[in-house]
N, CA, C and O atoms as CSV, one atom per row, in Angstrom:
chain,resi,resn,atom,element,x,y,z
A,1,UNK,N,N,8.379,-5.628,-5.606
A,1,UNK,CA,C,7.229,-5.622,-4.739
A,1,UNK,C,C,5.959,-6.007,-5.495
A,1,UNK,O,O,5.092,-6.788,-5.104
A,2,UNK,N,N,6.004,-5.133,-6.973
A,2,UNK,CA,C,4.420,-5.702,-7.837
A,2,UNK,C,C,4.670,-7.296,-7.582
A,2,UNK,O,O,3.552,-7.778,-7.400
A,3,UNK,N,N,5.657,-8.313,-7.492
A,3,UNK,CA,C,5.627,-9.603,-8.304
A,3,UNK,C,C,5.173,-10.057,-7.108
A,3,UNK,O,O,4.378,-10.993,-7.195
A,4,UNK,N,N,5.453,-9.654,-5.961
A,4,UNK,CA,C,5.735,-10.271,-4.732
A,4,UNK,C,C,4.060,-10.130,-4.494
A,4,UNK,O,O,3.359,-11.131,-4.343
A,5,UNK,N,N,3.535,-8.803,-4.480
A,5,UNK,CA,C,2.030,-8.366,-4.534
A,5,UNK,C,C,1.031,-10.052,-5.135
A,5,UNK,O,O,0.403,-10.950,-4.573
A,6,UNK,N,N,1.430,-9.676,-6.609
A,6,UNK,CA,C,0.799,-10.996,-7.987
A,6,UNK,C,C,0.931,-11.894,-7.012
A,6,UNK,O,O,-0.115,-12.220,-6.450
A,7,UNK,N,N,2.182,-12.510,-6.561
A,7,UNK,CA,C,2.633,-14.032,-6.050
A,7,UNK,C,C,1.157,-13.959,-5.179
A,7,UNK,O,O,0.089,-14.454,-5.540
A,8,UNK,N,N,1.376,-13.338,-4.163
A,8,UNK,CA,C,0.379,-13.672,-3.197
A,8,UNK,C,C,-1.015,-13.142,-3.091
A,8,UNK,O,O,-1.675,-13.300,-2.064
A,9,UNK,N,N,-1.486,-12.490,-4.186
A,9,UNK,CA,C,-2.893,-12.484,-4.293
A,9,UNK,C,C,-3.276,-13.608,-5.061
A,9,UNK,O,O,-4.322,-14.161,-4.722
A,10,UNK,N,N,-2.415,-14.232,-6.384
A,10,UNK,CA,C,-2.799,-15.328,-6.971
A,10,UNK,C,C,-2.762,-16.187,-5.518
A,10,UNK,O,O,-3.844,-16.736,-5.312
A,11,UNK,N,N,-2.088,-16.346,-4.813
A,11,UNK,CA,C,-2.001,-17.289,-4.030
A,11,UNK,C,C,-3.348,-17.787,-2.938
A,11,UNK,O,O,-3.811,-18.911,-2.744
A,12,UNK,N,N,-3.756,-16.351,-2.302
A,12,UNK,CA,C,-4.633,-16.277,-1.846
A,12,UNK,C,C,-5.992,-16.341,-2.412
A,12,UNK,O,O,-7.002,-16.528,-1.733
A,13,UNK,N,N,-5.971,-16.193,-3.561
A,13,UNK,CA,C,-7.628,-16.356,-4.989
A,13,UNK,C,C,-7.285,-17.775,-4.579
A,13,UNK,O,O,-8.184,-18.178,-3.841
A,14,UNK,N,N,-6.094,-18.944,-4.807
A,14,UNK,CA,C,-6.300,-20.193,-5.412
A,14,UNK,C,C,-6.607,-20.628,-3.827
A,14,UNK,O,O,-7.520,-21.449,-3.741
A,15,UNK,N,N,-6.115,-20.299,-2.789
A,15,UNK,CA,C,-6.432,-21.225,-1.495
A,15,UNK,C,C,-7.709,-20.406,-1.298
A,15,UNK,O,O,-7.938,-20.664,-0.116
A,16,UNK,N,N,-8.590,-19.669,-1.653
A,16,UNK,CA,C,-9.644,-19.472,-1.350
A,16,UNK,C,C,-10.719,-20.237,-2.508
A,16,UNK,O,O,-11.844,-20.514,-2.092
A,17,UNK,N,N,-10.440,-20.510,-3.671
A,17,UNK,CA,C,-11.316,-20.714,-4.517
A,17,UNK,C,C,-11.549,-22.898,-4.300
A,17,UNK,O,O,-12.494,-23.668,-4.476
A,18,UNK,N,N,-10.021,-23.068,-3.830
A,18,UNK,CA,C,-9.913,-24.683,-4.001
A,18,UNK,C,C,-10.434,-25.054,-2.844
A,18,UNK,O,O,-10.608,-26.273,-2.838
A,19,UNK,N,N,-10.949,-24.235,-1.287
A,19,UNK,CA,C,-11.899,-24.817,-0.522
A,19,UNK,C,C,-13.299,-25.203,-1.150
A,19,UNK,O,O,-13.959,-26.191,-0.829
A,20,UNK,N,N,-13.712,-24.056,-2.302
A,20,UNK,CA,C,-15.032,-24.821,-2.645
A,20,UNK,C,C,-14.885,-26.006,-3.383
A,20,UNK,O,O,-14.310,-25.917,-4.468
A,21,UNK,N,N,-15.430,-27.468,-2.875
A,21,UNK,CA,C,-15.046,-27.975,-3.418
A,21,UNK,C,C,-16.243,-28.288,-4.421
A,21,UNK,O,O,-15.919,-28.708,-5.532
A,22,UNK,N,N,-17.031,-28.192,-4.255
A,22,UNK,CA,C,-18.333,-28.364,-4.854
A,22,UNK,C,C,-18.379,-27.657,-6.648
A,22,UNK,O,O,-19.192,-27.936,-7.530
A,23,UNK,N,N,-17.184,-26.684,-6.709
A,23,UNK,CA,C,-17.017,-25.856,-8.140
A,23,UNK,C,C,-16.415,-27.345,-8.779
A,23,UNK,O,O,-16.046,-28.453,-8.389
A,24,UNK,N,N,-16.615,-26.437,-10.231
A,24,UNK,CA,C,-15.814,-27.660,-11.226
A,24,UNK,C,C,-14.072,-26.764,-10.943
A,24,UNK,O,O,-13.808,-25.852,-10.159
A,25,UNK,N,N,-13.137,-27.516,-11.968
A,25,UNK,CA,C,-12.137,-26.758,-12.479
A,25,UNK,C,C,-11.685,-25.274,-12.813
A,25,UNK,O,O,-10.820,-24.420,-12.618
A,26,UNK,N,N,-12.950,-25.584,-13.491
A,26,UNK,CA,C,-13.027,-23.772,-14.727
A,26,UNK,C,C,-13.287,-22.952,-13.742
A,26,UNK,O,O,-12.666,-21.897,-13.618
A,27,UNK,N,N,-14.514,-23.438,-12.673
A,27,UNK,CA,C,-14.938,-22.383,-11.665
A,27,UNK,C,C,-14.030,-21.673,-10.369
A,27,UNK,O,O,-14.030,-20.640,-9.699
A,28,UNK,N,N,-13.369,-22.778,-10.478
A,28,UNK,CA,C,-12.334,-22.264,-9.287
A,28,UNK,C,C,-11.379,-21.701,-9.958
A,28,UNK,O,O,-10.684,-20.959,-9.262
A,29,UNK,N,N,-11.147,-21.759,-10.816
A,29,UNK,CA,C,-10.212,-20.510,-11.852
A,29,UNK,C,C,-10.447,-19.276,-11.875
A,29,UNK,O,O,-9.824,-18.216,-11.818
A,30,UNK,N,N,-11.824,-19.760,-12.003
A,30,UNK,CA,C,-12.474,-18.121,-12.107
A,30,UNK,C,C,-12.566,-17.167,-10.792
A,30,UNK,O,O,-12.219,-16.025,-10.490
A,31,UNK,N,N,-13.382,-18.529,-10.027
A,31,UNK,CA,C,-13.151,-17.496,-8.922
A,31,UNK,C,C,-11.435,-17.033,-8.409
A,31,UNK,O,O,-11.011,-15.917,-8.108
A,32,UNK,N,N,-10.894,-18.028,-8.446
A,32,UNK,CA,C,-9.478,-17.794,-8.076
A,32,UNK,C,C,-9.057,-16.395,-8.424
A,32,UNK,O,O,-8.534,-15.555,-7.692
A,33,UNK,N,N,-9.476,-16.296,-10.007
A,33,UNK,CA,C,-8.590,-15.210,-10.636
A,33,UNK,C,C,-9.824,-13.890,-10.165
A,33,UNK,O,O,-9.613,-12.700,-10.400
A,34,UNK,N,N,-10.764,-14.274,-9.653
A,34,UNK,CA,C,-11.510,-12.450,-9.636
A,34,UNK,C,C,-11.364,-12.403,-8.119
A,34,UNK,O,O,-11.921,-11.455,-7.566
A,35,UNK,N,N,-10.792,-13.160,-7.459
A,35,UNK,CA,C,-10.451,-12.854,-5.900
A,35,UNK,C,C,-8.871,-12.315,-6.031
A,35,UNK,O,O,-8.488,-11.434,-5.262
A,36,UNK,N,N,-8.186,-12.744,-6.798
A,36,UNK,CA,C,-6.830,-12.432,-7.057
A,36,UNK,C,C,-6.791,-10.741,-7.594
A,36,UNK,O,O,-5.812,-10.028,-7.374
A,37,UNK,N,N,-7.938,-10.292,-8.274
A,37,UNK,CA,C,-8.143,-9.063,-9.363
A,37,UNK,C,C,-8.237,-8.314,-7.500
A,37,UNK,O,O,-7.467,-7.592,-6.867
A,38,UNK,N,N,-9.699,-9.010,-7.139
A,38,UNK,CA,C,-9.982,-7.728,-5.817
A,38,UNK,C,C,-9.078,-7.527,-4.924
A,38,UNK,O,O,-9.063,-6.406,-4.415
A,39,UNK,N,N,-8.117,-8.488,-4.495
A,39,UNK,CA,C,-7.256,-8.571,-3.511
A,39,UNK,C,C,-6.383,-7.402,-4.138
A,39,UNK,O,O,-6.312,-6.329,-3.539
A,40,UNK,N,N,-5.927,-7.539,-4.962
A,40,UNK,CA,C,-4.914,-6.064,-5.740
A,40,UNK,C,C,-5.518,-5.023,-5.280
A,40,UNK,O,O,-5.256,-4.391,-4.257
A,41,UNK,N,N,-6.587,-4.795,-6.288
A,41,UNK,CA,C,-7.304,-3.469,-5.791
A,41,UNK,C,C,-7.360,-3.242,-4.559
A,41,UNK,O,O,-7.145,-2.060,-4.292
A,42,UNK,N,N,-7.582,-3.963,-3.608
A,42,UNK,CA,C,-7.547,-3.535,-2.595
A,42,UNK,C,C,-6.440,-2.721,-2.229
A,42,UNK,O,O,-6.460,-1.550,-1.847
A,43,UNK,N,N,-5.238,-3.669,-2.432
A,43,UNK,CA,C,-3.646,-3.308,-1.747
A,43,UNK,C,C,-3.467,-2.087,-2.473
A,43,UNK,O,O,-3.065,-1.044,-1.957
A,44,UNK,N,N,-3.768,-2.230,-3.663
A,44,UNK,CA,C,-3.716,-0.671,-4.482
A,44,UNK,C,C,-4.251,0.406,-3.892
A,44,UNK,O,O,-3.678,1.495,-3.850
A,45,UNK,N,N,-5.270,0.194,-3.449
A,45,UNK,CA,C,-6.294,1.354,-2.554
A,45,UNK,C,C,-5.396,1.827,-1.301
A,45,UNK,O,O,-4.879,2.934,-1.149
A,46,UNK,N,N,-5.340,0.716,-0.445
A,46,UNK,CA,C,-4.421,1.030,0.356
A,46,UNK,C,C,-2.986,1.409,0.535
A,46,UNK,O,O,-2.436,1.675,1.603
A,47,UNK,N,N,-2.442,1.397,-0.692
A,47,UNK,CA,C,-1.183,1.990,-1.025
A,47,UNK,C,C,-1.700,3.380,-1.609
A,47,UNK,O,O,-0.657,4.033,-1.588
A,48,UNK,N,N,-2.473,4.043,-2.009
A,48,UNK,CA,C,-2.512,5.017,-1.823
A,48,UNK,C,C,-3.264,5.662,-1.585
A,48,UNK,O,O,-3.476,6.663,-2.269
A,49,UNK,N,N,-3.983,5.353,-0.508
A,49,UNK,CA,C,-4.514,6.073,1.081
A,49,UNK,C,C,-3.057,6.183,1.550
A,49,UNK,O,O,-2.737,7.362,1.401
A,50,UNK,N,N,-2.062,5.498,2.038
A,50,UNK,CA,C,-0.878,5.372,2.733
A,50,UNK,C,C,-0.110,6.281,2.125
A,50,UNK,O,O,0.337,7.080,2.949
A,51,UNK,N,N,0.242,6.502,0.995
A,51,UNK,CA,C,0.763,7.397,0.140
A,51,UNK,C,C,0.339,9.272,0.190
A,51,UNK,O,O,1.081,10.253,0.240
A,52,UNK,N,N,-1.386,9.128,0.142
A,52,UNK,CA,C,-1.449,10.262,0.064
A,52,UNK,C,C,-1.446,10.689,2.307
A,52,UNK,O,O,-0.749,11.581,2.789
A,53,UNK,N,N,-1.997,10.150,2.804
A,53,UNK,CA,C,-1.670,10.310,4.034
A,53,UNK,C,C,-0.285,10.749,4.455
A,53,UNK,O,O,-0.135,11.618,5.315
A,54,UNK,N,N,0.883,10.058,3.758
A,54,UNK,CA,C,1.799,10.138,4.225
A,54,UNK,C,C,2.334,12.314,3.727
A,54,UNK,O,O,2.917,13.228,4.310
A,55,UNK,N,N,1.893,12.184,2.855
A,55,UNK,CA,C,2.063,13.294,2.103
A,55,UNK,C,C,1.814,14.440,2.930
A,55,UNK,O,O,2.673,15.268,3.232
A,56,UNK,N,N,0.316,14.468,3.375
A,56,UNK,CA,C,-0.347,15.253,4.395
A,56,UNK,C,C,0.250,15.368,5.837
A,56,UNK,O,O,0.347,16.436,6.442
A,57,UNK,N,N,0.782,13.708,6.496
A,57,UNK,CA,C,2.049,14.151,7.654
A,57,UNK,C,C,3.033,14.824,7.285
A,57,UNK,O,O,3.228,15.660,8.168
A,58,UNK,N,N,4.037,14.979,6.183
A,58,UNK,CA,C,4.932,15.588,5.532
A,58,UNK,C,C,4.402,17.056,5.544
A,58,UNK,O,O,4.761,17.806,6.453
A,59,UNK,N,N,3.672,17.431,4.694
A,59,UNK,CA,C,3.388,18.807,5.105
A,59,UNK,C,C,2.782,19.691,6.283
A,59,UNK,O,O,2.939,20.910,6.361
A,60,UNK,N,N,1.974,18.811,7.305
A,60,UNK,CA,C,1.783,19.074,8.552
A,60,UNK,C,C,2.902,19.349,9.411
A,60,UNK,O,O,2.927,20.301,10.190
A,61,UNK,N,N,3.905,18.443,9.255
A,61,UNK,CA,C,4.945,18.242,9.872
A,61,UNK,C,C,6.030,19.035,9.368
A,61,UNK,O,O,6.921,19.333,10.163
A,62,UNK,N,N,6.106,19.446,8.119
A,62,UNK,CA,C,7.055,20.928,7.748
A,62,UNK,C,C,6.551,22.190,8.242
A,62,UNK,O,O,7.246,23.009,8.843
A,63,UNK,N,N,4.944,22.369,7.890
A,63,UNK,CA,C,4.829,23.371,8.516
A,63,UNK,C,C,4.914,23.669,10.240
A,63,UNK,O,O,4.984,24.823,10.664
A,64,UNK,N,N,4.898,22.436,11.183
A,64,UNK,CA,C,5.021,22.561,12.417
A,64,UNK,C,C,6.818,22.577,12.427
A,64,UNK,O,O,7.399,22.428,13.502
A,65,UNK,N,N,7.380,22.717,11.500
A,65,UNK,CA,C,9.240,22.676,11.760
A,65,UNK,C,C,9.442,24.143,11.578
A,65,UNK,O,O,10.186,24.812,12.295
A,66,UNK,N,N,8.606,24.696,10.392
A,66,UNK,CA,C,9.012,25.998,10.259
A,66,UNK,C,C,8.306,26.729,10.734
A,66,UNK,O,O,8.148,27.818,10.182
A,67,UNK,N,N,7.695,26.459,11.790
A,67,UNK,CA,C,6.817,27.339,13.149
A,67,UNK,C,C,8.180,27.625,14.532
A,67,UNK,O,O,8.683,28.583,15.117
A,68,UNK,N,N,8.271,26.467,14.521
A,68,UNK,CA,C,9.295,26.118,15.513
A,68,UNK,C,C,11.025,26.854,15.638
A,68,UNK,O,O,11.699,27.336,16.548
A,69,UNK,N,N,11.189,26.627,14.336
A,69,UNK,CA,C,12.365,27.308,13.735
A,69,UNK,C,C,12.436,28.736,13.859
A,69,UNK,O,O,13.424,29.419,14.127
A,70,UNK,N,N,10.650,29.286,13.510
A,70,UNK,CA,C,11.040,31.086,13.522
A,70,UNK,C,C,11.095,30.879,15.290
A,70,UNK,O,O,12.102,31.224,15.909
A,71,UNK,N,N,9.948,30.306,15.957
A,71,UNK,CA,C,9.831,30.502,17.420
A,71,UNK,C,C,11.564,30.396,18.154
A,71,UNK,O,O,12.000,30.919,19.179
A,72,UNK,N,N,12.123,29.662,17.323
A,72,UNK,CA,C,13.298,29.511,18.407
A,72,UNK,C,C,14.386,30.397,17.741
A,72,UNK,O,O,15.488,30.595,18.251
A,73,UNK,N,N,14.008,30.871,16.647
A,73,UNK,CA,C,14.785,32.227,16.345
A,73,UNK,C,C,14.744,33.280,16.486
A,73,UNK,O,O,15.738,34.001,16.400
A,74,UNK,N,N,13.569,33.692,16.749
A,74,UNK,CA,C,13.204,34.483,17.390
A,74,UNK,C,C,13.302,34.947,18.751
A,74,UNK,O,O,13.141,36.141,19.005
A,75,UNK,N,N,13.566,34.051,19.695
A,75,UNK,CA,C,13.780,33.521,21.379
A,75,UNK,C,C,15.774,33.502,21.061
A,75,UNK,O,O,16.666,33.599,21.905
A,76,UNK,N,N,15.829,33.428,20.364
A,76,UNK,CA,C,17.617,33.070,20.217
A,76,UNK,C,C,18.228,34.922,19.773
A,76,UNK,O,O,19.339,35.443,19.869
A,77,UNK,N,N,17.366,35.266,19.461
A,77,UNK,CA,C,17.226,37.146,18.807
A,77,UNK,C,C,17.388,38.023,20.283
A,77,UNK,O,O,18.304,38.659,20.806
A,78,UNK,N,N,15.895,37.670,20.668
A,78,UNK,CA,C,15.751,38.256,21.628
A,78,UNK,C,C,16.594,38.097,22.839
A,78,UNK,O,O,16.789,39.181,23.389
A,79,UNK,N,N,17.360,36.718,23.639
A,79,UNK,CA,C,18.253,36.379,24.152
A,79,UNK,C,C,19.646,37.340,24.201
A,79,UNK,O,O,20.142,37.908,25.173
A,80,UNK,N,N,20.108,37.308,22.742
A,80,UNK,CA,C,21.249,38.070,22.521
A,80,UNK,C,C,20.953,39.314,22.399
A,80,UNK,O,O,21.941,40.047,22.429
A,81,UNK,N,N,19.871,39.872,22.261
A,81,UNK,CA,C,19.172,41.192,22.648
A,81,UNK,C,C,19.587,41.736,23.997
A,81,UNK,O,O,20.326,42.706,24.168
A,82,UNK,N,N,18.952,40.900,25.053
A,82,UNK,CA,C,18.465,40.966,26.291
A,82,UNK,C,C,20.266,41.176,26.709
A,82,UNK,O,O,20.777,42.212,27.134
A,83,UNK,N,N,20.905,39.971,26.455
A,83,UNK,CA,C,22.297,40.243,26.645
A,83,UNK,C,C,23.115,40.968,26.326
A,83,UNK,O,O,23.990,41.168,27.168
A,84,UNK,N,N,23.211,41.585,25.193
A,84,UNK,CA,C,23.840,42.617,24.506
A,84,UNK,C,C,23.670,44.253,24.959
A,84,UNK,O,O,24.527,45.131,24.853
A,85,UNK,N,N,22.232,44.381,25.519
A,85,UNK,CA,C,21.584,44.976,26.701
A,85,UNK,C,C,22.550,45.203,27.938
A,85,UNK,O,O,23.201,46.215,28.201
A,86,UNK,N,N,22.503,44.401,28.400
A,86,UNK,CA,C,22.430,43.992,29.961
A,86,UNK,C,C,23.969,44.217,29.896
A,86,UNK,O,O,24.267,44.795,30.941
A,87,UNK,N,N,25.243,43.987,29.024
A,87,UNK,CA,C,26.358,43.953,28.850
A,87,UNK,C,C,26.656,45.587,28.898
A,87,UNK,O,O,27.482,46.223,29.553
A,88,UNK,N,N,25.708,45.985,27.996
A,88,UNK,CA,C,25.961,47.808,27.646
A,88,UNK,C,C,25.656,48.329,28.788
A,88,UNK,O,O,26.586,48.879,29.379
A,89,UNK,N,N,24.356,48.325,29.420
A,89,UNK,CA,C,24.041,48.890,30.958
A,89,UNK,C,C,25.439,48.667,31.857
A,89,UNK,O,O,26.018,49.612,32.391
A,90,UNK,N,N,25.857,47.389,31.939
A,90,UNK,CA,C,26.877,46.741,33.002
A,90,UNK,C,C,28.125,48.094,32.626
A,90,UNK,O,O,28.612,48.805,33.506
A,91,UNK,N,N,28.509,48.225,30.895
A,91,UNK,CA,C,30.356,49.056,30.705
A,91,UNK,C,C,29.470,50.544,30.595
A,91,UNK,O,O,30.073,51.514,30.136
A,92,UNK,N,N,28.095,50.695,31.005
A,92,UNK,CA,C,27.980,52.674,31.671
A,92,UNK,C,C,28.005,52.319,33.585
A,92,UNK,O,O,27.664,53.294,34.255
A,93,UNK,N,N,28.278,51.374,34.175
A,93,UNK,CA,C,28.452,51.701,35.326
A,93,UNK,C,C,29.881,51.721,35.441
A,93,UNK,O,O,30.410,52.021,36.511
């Protein structure tokens, strides 16, 4: 994925730098290569915003599993409660 990243930020520095045509050689190098530097950083940034975000659904989302889990164990308790009940009342009549 890094190479694939390189491939196409160099790619995108050189089709952005070779519209100016008005630069010499050297200049469109340059720019090429410091549009190629920001374009990374960027994707870098955004790989981990995405990263740590994802982290924060992960633990949002465990703690809403193990909410759920006591709630329906609790409801699954009480059920066989209610029944276990209702069975004993039923063998004193």
């Amino acid at each position: 994925m890094s190479q694939a990243a390189l491939r196409e930020a160099k790619a995108e520095g050189d089709a952005f730098s070779y519209g100016l045509t008005w630069l010499g050689p050297g200049e469109q190098h340059e720019i090429s290569h410091r549009f190629a530097q920001h374009h990374l950083r960027l994707r870098r940034e955004m790989l981990t915003a995405t990263v740590a975000r994802a982290e924060e659904l992960k633990a949002e989302y465990t703690h809403r599993y193990v909410c759920l889990r006591r709630r329906v164990t609790g409801l699954a308790v009480a059920a066989l409660g209610l029944y276990t009940l209702t069975l004993a009342l039923l063998w004193r009549l």
